[in-house]
C-alpha positions in Angstrom: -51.6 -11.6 -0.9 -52.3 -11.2 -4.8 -48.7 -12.3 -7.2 -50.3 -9.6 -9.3 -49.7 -6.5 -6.3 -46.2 -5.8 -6.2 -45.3 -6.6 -9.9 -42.6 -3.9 -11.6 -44.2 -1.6 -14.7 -42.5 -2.3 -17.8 -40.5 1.0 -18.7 -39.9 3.6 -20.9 -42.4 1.7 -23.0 -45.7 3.5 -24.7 -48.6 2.7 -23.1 -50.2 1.0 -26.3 -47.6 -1.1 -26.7 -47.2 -2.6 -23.1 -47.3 -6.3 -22.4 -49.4 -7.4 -19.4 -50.9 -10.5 -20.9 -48.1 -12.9 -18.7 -47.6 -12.7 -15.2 -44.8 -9.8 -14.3 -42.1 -10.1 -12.1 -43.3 -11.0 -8.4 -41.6 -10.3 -4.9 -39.4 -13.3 -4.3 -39.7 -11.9 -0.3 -42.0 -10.4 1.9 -44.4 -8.0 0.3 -44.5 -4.1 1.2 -48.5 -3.0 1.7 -48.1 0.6 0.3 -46.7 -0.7 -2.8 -49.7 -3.1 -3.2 -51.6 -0.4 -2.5 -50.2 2.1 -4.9 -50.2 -0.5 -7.6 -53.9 -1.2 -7.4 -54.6 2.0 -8.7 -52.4 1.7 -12.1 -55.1 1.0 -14.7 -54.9 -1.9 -17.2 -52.9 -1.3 -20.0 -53.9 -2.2 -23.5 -53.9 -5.7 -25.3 -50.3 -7.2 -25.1 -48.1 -9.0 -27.9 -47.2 -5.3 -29.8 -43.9 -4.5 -30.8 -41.7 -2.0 -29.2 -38.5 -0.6 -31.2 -35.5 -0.6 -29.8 -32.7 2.1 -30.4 -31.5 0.4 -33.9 -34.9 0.2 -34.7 -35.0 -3.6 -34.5 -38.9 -5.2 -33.3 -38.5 -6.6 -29.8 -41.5 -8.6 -28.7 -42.1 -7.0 -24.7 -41.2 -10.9 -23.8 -40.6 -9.0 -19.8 -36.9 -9.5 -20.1 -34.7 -6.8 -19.6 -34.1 -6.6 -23.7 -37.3 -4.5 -23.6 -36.1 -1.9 -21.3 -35.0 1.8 -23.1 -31.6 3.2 -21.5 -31.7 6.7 -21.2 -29.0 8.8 -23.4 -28.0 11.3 -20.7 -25.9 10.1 -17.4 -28.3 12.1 -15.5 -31.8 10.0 -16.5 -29.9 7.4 -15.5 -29.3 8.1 -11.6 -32.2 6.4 -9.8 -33.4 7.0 -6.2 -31.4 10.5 -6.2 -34.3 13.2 -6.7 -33.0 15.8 -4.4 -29.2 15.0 -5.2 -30.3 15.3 -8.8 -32.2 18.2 -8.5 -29.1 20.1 -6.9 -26.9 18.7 -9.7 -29.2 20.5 -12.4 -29.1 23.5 -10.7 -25.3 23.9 -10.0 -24.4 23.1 -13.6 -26.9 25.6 -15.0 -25.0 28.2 -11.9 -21.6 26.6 -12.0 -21.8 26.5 -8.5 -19.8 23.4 -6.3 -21.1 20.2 -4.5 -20.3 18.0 -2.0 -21.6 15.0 -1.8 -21.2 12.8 1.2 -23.3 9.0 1.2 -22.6 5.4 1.1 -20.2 4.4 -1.0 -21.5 3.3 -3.9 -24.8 5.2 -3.9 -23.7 7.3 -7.6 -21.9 10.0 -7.0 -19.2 9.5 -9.3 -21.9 9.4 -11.9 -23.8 12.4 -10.7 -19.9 14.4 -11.1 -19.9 12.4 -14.8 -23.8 13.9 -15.1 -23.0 17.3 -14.3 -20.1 17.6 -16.7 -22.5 17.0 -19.4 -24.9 19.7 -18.1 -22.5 22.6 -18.1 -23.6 25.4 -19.9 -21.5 25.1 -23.2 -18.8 27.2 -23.0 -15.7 27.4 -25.8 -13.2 25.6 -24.5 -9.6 26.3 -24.2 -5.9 25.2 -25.2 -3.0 26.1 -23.0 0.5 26.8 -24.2 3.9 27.1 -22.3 6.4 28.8 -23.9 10.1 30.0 -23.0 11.3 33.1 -21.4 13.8 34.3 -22.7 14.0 36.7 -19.7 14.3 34.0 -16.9 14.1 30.7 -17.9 12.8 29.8 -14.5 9.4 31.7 -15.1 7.7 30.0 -18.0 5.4 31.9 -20.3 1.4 30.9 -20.4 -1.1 31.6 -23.3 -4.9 30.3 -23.9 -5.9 29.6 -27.1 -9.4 28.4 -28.9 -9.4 24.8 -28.7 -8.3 22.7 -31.2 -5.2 25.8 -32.0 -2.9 24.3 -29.5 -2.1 21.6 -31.8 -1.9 23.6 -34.8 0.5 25.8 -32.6 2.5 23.8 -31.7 3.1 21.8 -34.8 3.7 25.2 -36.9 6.6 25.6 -34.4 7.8 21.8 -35.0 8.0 22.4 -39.2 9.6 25.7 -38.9 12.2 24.6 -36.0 12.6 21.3 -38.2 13.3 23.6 -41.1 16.1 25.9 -39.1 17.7 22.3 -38.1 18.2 21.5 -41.4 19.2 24.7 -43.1 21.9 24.9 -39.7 23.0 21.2 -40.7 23.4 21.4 -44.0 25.6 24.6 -43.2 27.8 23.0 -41.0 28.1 20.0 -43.4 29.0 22.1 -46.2 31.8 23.8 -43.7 33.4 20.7 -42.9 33.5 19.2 -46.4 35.0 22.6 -47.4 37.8 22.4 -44.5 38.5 18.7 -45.3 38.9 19.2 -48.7 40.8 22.3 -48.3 43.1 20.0 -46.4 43.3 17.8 -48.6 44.5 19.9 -51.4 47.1 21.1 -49.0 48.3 17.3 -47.7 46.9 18.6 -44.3 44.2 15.8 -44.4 44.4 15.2 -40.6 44.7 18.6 -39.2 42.1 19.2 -41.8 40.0 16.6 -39.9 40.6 17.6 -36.2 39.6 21.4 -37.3 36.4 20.1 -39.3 35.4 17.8 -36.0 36.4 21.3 -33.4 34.2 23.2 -35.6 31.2 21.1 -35.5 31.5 20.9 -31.9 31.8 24.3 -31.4 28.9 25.4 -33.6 26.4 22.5 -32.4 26.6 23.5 -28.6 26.9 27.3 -29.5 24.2 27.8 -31.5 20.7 26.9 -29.8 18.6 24.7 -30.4 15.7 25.5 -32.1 13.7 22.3 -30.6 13.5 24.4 -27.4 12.4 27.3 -27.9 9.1 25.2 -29.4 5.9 25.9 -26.8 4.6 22.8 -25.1 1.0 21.7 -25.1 0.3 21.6 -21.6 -3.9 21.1 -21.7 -5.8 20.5 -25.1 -9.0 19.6 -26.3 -10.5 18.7 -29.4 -13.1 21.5 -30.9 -15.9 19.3 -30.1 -15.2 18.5 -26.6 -17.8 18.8 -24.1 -16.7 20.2 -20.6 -14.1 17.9 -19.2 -14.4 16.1 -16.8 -11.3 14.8 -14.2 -11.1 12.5 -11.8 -8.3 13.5 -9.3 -9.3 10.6 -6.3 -6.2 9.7 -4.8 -3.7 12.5 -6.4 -0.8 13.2 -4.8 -0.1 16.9 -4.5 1.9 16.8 -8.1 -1.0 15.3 -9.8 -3.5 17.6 -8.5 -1.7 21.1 -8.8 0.6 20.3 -11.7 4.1 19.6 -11.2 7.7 20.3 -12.8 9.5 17.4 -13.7 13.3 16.8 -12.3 16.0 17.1 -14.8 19.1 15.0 -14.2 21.2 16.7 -17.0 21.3 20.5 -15.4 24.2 21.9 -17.5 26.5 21.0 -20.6 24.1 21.8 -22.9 21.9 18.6 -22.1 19.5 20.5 -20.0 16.0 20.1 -21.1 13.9 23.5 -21.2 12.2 24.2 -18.2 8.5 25.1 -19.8 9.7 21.6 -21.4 9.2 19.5 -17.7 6.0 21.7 -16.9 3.2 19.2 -16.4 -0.4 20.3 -16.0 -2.5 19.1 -12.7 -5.8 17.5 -12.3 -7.0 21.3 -11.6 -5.4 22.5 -14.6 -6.8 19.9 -17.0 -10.3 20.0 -15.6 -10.7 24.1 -16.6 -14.3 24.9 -17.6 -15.1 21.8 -16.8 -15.4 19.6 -13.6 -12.9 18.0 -11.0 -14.4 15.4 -9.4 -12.4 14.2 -5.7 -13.8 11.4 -4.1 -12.4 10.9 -0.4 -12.0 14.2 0.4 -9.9 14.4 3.6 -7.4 12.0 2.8 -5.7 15.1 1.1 -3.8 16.6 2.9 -4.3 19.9 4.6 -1.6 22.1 2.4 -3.0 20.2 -0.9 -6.4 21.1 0.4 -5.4 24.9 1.3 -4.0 25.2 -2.3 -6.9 24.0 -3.7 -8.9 26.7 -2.5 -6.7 29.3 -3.6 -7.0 27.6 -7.4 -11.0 27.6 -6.3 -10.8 31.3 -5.5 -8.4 32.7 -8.4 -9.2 30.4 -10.9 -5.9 30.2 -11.7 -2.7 28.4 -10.3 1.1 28.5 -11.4 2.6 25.6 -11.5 6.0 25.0 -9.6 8.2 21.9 -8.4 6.1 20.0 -5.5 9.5 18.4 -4.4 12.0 20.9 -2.8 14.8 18.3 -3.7 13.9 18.7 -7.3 15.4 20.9 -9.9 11.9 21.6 -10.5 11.7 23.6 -7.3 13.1 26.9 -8.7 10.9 26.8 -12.3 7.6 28.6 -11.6 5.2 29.3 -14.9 3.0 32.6 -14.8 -0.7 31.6 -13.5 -2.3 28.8 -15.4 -5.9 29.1 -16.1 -8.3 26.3 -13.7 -11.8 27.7 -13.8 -13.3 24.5 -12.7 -16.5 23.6 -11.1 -15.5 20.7 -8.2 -17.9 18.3 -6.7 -16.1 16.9 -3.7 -17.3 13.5 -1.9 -17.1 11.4 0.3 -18.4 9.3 3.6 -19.8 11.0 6.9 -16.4 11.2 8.1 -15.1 13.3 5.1 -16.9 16.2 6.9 -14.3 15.8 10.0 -11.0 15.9 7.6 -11.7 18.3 5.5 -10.1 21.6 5.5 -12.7 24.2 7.5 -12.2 27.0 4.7 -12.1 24.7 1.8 -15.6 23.2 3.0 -16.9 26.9 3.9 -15.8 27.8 0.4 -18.1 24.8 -1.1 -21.4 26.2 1.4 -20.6 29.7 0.3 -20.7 29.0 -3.5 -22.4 25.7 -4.1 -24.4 23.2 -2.5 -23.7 20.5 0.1 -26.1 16.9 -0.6 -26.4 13.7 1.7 -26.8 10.7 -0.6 -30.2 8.5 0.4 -28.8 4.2 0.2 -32.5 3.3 0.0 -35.6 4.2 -2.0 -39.1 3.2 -1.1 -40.4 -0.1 -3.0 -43.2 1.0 -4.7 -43.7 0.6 -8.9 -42.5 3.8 -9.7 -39.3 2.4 -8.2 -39.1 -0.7 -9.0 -39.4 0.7 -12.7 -36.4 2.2 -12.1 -34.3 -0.8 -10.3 -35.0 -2.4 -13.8 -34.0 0.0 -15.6 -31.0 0.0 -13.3 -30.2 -4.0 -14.3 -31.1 -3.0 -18.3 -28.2 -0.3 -17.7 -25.8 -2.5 -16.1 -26.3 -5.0 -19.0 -25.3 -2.3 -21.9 -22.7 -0.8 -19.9 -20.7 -4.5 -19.6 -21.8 -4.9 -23.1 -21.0 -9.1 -22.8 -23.6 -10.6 -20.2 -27.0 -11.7 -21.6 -30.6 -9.8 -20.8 -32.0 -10.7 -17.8 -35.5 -12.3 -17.9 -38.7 -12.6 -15.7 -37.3 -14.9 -12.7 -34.1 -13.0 -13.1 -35.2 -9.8 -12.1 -37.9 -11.0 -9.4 -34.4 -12.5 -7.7 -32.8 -8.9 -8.1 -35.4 -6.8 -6.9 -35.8 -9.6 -3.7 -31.6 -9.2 -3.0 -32.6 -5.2 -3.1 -35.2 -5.4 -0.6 -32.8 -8.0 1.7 -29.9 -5.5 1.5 -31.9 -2.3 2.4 -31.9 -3.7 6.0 -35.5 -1.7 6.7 -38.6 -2.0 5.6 -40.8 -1.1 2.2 -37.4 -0.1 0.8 -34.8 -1.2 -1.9 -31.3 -0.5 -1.5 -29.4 2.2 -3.6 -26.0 0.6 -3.3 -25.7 0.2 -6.6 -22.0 -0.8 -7.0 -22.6 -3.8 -4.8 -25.8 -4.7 -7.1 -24.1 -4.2 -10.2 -21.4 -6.6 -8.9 -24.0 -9.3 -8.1 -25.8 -8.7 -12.2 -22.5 -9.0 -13.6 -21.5 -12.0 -12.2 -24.9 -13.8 -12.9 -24.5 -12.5 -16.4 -20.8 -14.2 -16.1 -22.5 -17.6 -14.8 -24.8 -17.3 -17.5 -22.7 -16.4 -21.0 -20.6 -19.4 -19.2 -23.4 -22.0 -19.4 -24.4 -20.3 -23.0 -27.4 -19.5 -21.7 -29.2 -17.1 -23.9 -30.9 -15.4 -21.3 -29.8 -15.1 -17.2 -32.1 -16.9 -15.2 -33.1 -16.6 -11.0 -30.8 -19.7 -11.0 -28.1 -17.8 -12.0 -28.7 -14.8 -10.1 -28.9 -17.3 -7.0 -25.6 -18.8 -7.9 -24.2 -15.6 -7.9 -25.4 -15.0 -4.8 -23.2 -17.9 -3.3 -20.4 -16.9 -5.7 -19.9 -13.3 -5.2 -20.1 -13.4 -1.5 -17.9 -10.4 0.8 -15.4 -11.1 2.5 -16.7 -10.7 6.0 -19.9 -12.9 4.6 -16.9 -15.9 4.0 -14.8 -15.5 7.4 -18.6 -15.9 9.2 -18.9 -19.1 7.4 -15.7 -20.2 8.2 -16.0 -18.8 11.8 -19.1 -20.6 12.4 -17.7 -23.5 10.9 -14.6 -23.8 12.8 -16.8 -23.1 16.5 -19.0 -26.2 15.7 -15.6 -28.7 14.9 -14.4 -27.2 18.4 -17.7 -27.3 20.1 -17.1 -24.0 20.9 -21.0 -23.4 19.5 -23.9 -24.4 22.3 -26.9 -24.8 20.6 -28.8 -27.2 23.0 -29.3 -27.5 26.4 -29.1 -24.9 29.2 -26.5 -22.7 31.2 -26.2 -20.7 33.8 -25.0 -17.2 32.4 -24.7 -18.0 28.7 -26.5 -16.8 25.9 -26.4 -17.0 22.0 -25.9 -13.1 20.6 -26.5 -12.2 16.9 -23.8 -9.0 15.5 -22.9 -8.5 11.9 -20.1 -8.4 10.4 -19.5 -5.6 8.0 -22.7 -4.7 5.5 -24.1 -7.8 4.6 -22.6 -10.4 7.1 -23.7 -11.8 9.8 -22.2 -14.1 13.1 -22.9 -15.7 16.2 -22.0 -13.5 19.3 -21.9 -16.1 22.2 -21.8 -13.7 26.1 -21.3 -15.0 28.8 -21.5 -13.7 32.9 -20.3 -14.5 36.2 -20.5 -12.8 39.1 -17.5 -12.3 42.2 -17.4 -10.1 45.0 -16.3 -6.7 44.6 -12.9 -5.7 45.0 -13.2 -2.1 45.4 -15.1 0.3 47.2 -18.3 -0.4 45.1 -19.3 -3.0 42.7 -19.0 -2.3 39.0 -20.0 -3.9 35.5 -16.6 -5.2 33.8 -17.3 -5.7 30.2 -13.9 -7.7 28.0 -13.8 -8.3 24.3 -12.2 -4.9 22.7 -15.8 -3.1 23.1 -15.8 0.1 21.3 -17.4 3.7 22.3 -21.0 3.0 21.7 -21.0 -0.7 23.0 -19.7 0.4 26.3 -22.5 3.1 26.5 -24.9 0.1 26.5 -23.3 -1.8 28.9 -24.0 1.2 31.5 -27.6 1.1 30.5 -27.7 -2.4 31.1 -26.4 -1.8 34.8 -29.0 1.0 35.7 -31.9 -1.7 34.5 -30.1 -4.8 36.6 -30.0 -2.1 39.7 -33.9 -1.7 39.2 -34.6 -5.1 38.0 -33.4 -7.6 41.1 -34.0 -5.9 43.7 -30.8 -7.1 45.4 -27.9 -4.6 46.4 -25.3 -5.2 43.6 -22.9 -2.5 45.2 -20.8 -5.0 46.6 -20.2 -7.6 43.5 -18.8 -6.7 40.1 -20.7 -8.5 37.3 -18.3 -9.5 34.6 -19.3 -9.4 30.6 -17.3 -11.3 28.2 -18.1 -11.0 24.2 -16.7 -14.3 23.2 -14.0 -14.2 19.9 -14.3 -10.7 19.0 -11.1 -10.2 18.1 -11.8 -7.3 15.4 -13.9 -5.5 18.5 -17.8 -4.6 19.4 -19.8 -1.7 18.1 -23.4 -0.7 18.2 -26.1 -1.3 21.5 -27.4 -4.3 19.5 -26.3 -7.0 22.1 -27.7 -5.1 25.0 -30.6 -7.5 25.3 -28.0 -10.5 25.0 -26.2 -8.5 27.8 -28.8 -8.0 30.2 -30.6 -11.5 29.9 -26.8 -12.8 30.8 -26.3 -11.2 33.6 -29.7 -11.7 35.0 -29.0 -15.6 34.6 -25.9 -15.3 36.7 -27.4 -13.3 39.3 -30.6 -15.2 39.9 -28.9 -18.5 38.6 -31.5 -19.4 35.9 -30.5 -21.4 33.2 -30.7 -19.8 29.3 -31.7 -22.0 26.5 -28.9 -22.5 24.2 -30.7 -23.2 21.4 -32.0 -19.6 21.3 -30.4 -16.6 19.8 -31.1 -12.8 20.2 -30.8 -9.7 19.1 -32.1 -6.3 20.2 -31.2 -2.8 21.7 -32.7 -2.0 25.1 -33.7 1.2 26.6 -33.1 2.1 30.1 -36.9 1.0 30.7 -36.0 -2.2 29.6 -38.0 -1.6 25.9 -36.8 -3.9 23.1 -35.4 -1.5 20.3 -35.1 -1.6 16.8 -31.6 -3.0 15.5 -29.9 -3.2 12.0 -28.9 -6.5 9.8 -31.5 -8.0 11.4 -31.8 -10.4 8.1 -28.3 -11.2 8.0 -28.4 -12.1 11.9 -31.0 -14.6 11.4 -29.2 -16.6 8.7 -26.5 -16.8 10.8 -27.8 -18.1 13.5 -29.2 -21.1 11.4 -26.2 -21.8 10.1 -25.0 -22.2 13.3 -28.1 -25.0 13.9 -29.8 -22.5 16.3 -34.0 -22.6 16.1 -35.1 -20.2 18.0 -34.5 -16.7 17.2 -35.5 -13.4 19.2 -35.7 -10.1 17.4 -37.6 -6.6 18.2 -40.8 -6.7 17.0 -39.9 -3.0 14.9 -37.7 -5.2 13.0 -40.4 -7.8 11.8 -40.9 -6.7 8.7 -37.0 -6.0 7.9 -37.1 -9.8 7.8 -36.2 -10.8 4.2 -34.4 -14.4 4.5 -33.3 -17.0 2.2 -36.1 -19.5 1.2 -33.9 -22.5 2.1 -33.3 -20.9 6.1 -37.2 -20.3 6.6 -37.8 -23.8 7.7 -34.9 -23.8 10.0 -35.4 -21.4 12.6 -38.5 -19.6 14.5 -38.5 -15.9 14.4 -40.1 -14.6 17.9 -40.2 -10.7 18.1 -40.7 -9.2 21.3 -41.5 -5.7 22.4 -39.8 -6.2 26.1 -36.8 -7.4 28.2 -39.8 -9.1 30.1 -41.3 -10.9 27.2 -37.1 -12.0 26.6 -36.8 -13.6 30.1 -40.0 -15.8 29.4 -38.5 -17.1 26.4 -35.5 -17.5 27.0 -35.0 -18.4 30.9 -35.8 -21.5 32.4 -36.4 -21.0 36.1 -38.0 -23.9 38.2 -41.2 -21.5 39.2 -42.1 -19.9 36.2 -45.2 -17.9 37.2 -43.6 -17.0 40.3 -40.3 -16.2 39.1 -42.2 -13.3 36.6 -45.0 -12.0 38.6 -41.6 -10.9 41.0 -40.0 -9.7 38.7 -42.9 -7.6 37.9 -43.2 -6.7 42.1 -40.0 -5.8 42.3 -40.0 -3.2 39.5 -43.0 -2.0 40.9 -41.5 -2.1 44.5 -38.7 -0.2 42.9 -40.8 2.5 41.3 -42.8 3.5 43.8 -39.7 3.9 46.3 -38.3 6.5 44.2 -41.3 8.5 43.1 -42.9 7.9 46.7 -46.4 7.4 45.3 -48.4 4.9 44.1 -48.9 4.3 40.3 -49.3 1.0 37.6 -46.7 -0.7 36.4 -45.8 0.3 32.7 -46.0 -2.6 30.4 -42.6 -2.0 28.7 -40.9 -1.3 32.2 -38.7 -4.2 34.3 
């Protein structure tokens, strides 16, 4: 394949000024056809080595490092592989309609809620004031002002209270001098003295304070504030829908003001503008419930959220919250959330599930560039990337996409991995961040699950707990993953005893979970059609070896059934063979995810031989220093698995029964001739 094919555009760049002279950044992987494709139609820039500006007007030379690359102003040019999510966001600002958003975490969309503040239609914003009542203390006064008069309010009040203070003090001083001197004159000095100190008592608790009846500035914004935007993730009840604050002096003339313990909520603060919650359901149900009201009113009084608390009886008149909310969260979200609230989002807004890949073509791996150039500016120390640097990037994107002709829009993960290259790099004084870098970051800035593999597989080989040579009876070499972007040895083994019950059964151990027991009872219809042999009076036992955290997915069915057909036929499985795979009921070889991060396990692990579907061929994006390790084998069949992977003493006889016994099988249910399918056991 042509270096030139799937080379990334330079962006944001006029086409006159574009640098093509030097070799562009390359795919450091496997190459994607369409995006070849696509790219052979972009016509030829102009001549290179022109100067492009950059936003303080300083000449850049287009050099292809990331220096080059224009960062858009707005938050919402800067969302990449989000069109639809984008395109809802643009309309519900214009509408003020709500959103939910529910994705992979990490995908943007606390940056679309940031986006969507900005797009609000302008709007004057608002103060709000809390004042006394003289009435019933308990029932705070509330009043909206042009923002920017709040402070101007409330400091008007300060001066003149301040001035009341001290016209009150300096009364009261010039009492007492009076009495004590009076006393004096009359040789009373110390009855004098006791009167004068009575009398200041008396008048400083009697007369009130003028300090409290000052209003409190419970929400304020500067004139030129955009619409606000809050982030509430994680609030407890108090911090969402305001709170009053407990007073521990609650008589004696101590007492602070109750509009003086008022406290505004995320709700409250986010008025004409936008409250963002991320993790929806972990509120709770009431929170959630009086959230919806706030939704519905667009307004909310405040009141004590504990019932232990003074702050339980003080209730202020409704507080203004006209707020637009995007709520978000994972697939689950949906299940804990509040029916109504999530009805009141649907009725009134939008609902969006986030994509966490985009197709790798140009026009896309403009943006991913963009994406690094943005990452850059927003950390603000790490150098520009250059040439090799991005190539690496764009590779990790494709690897962690986990499917085909795609790069991954998990963007928090990525930015992790640029700003520790850039770390690595600004260490070494590097003036530039290199693939080396990006490679060393790689190893550096590993997840947790990708370190406990390592030591897992590490430990296993000390032990010999890890077969990777030879044969056994039963025993076969599994591939799972461990998190996102981990992956781990699954070693299965299966014996067979007579059946203790009335019929024989498939016992499956190792903490499997609801999905990984469903394949385990596809496995058992195939081994009923496959032998040939009446399996109603043994049990077949299954045992996932050191999954302690438990099983999910169909992904070791293959490894499953290959087991148990070695311990019913006794055949002997290679050890130094791994697999992976989901199996259908005819016995076809299905698509499964990680299949990358499987692989690399497996050679860590000193395997060589490793069987994957053949769907998942071109999901294959692994390290340069694993491909000379290990042989990739897809397969489209549990058939074309049992040729690999057995080792019977009759080979040619052992299949073509295998092959009459299905066939037997068939035509004994359907009672009529017909070929055997070439995907069927």
């Amino acid at each position: 394949m042509d270096p030139e094919d799937n080379k990334p555009q330079n962006i944001n760049i006029p086409e006159d000024k574009r640098d093509l002279s030097e070799p562009q950044v390359t795919d450091a992987g496997q190459q994607n056809p369409e995006s070849a494709d696509a790219q052979s139609a972009i016509p030829a820039q102009e001549e290179a080595g022109q100067q492009n500006k950059t936003e303080d007007s300083t000449p850049v030379v287009d050099d292809g490092t990331s220096r080059i690359i224009q960062v858009p102003e707005s938050l919402i040019d800067q969302v990449i592989g989000q069109d639809h999510a984008v395109e809802v966001i643009r309309k519900a600002a214009i509408q003020r309609r709500h959103v939910m958003m529910i994705g992979t975490p990490g995908t943007g969309k606390s940056m679309l809620a940031k986006a969507m503040a900005e797009l609000l239609p302008k709007e004057e914003m608002q103060d709000i004031l809390v004042y006394p009542n003289s009435e019933d203390s308990n029932e705070p006064i509330i009043r909206t002002v042009k923002s920017g008069r709040g402070k101007e309010i409330v400091t008007a009040h300060k001066t003149e209270a301040r001035k009341k203070a001290q016209l009150r003090n300096t009364l009261i001083m010039i009492l007492m001098l009076g009495i004590i001197g009076y006393s004096f004159i009359t040789y009373q000095w110390l009855m004098g003295i006791i009167a004068a100190a009575f009398v200041f008592m008396a008048l400083r608790y009697a007369t009130p304070r003028e300090e409290q009846m000052v209003p409190k500035l419970l929400v304020s914004h500067d004139k030129t504030t955009t619409a606000p935007f809050v982030d509430a993730t994680g609030s407890h009840a108090g911090a969402l829908l305001g709170d009053v604050r407990h007073d521990p002096f609650q008589s004696g003339g101590l007492e602070t003001p109750a509009h003086d313990r008022v406290e505004a909520g995320a709700i409250h603060r986010a008025h004409k503008g936008v409250l963002f919650i991320d993790e929806i359901n972990t509120l709770g149900l009431a929170a959630q419930q009086s959230l919806l009201t706030a939704m519905q009113e667009g307004e909310f009084s405040i009141t004590g959220q504990s019932e232990r608390s003074s702050g339980a009886m003080v209730r202020t008149e409704p507080v203004p919250c006209d707020f637009v909310m995007v709520a978000a969260g994972n697939l689950d979200a949906i299940e804990g959330m509040h029916p109504a609230l999530r009805s009141r989002i649907r009725g009134n807004g939008y609902e969006v599930y986030m994509e966490d890949t985009m197709p790798d073509n140009p026009e896309n791996q403009e943006k991913f560039i963009r994406f690094i150039a943005q990452e850059i500016k927003n950390d603000g120390m790490i150098p520009h990337f250059d040439r090799s640097a991005i190539e690496e990037v764009l590779h990790e994107a494709r690897r962690r996409s986990n499917r085909k002709g795609h790069l991954t829009l998990r963007l928090r993960d990525m930015g992790g991995l640029i700003r520790v290259a850039g770390d690595l790099a600004r260490q070494e004084s590097s003036e530039l961040t290199t693939r080396v870098h990006v490679i060393e970051a790689k190893k550096t800035a590993r997840s947790i699950e990708d370190q406990i593999s390592a030591q897992v597989i590490k430990r296993t080989r000390e032990y010999d707990l890890a077969v990777v040579e030879g044969t056994q009876i039963g025993r076969v070499n599994g591939l799972a993953v461990m998190g996102s972007d981990a992956g781990s040895v699954l070693p299965i083994m299966a014996a067979i005893t007579p059946a203790q019950g009335d019929g024989g059964e498939i016992i499956a151990t190792g903490l499997l979970k609801e999905i990984a027991q469903e394949s385990i009872k596809n496995v058992g219809a195939i081994l009923k059609r496959f032998t040939g042999k009446d399996i109603r009076n043994i049990d077949i036992h299954i045992q996932f070896i050191g999954t302690y955290q438990g099983v999910e997915g169909d992904s070791a069915s293959v490894t499953v059934a290959t087991a148990a057909i070695s311990a019913l036929e006794q055949i002997p499985v290679r050890q130094d063979i791994a697999m992976t795979g989901s199996l259908s009921v005819r016995g076809d070889v299905l698509p499964i995810g990680g299949v990358t991060y499987k692989i690399e396990a497996a050679a860590k692990a000193g395997i060589k031989k490793i069987i994957i579907p053949k769907a998942n061929l071109e999901d294959v994006l692994i390290e340069e220093e694993y491909k000379s390790m290990v042989e990739i084998i897809p397969v489209t069949s549990i058939e074309e698995v049992l040729d690999i992977a057995l080792v019977p003493e009759d080979r040619d006889t052992f299949l073509h029964r295998i092959k009459s016994i299905t066939h037997a099988t068939t035509k004994s249910i359907l009672g009529s001739e017909i070929p055997v399918p070439r995907t069927v056991i």
